[in-house]
N, C-alpha and C positions, 0 to 999 in steps of 0.2 A: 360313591367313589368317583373322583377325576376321573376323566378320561385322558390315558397319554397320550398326546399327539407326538410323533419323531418328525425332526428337520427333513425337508427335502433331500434327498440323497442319503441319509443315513442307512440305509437297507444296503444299496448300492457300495457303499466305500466300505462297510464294513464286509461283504464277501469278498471284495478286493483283497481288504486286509488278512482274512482268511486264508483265502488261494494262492496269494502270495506265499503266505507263512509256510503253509502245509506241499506245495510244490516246492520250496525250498529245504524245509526239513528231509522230505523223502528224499530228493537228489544227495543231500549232506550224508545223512544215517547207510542211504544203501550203495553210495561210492566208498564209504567208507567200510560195511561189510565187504563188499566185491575185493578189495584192494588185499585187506586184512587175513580176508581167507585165501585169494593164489598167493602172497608174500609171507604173510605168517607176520609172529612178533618183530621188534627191528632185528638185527642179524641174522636171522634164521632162512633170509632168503639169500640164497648165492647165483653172483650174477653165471652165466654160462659163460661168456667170452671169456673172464678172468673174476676169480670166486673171491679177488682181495678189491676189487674196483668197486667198494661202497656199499656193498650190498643194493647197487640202485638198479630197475629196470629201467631203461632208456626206453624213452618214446623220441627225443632228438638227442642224440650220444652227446656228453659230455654237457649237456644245457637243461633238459627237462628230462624229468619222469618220474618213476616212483618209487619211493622209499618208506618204510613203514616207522612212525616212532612215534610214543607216546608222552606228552606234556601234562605235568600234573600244575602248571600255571596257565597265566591266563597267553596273552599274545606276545607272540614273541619268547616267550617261558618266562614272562616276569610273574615273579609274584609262586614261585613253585613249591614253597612251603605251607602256601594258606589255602589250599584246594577248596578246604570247608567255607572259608572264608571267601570266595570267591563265585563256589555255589551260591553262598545265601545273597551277596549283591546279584547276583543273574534272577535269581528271584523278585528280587526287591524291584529291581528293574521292570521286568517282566510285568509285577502288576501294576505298575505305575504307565507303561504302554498301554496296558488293557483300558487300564480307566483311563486314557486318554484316548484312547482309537471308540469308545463310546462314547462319549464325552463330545468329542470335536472333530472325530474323522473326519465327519461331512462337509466341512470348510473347506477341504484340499484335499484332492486324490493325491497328489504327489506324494506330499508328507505322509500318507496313508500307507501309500507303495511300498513307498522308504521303509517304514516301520514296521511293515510285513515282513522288509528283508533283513531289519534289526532281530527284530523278534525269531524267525527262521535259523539265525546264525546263533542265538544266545540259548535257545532250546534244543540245537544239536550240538553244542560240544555243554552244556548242563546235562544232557542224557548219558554223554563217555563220562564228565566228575560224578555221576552219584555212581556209577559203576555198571549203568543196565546194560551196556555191550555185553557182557560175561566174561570179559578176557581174565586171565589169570596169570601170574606171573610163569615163565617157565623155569629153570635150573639154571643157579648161576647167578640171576638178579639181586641184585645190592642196592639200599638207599643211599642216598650220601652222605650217612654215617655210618658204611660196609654193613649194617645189620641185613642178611638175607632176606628177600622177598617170596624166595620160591614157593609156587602155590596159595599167594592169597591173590588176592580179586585185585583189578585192576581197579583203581579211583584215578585215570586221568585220559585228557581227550587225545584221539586216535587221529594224526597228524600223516598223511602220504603224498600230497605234490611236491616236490622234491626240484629246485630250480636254482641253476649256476648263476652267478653276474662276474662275467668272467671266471679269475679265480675264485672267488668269493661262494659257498652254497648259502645261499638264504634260509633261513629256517623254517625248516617244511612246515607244510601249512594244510588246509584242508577246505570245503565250501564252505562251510560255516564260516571260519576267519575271512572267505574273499566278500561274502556277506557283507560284513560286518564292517569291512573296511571299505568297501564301495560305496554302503548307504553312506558313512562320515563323510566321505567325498562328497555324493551327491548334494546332502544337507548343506554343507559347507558351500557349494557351488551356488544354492538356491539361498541361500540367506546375501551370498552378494551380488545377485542376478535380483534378488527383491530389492536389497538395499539399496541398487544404484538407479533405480527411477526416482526414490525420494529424495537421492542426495542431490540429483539432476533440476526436482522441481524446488527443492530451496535455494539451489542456484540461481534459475530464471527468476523468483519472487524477489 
């Protein structure tokens, strides 16, 4: 039988890509218990100064804090009638990271990092759509076709930073979505930071 040899560094990036993942899932999963248990479902918490201002806690009045709400779509709530549908691309996803962070990690920690923090952001809110939070619906809850929810299980991700732009509230969001939107930054930033050495040296040629 061969013997496998692995790439230089390939031990190395691939715990990166691990520690990455699994420090960011932890912070994702258990800010988002923390928040979920002192607030409760969305309305269910009332603010103290005044019990009709949002149901938000303020960590800076009027600009940041926390709000509890649940998205059964993907970012932003688009897409919040395909939940299932939305699971299974996160999957799809997911293994097509794996066999790629085997495959090629070792060429690049960056891209490694990155993908740690892809992967971290796409396996905490896949764990709030298949419904393993337990939450439940409480009294009162309607689809948006008014058919009552009360008492079935929640299928959708558990959503608490809560942030003003000016007037405007942004759509609460959670660590997995800042994930998620960071690494695209980052990538994006690193594909034109690679790309402008080569466009520099066909210029001098």
């Amino acid at each position: 039988m061969p013997k496998v040899v692995l790439p230089a560094g390939w031990c190395r990036a691939v715990c990166i890509f691990v520690a990455i993942t699994c420090v960011g899932l932890a912070a994702d999963l258990l800010t988002k218990h923390w928040v979920f248990q002192a607030l409760g479902m969305p309305g269910e918490y009332k603010a103290a100064t005044n019990p009709e201002l949002h149901h938000v806690y303020w960590i800076w009045q009027g600009v940041a804090g926390f709000q509890t709400s649940v998205n059964t779509g993907g970012l932003f709530g688009l897409g919040a009638k395909h939940t299932k549908a939305i699971a299974a691309l996160s999957l799809i996803f997911l293994a097509g990271i794996i066999g790629y962070v085997l495959l090629w990690a070792w060429r690049s920690l960056f891209l490694t990092a990155t993908l740690g923090m892809i992967t971290a952001g796409i396996c905490g809110n896949l764990y709030d759509r298949l419904g393993w939070h337990g939450l439940i619906y409480p009294e009162g809850w309607e689809n948006q076709e008014g058919q009552s929810l009360t008492g079935q299980h929640v299928y959708a991700v558990r959503d608490w930073i809560h942030c003003m732009i000016g007037t405007f509230p942004w759509p609460n969001f959670n660590i997995a979505d800042s994930l998620l939107v960071c690494s695209v930054i980052l990538l994006l930033l690193h594909e034109l930071w690679s790309a402008k050495p080569v466009a520099e040296s066909k210029t001098h040629t």
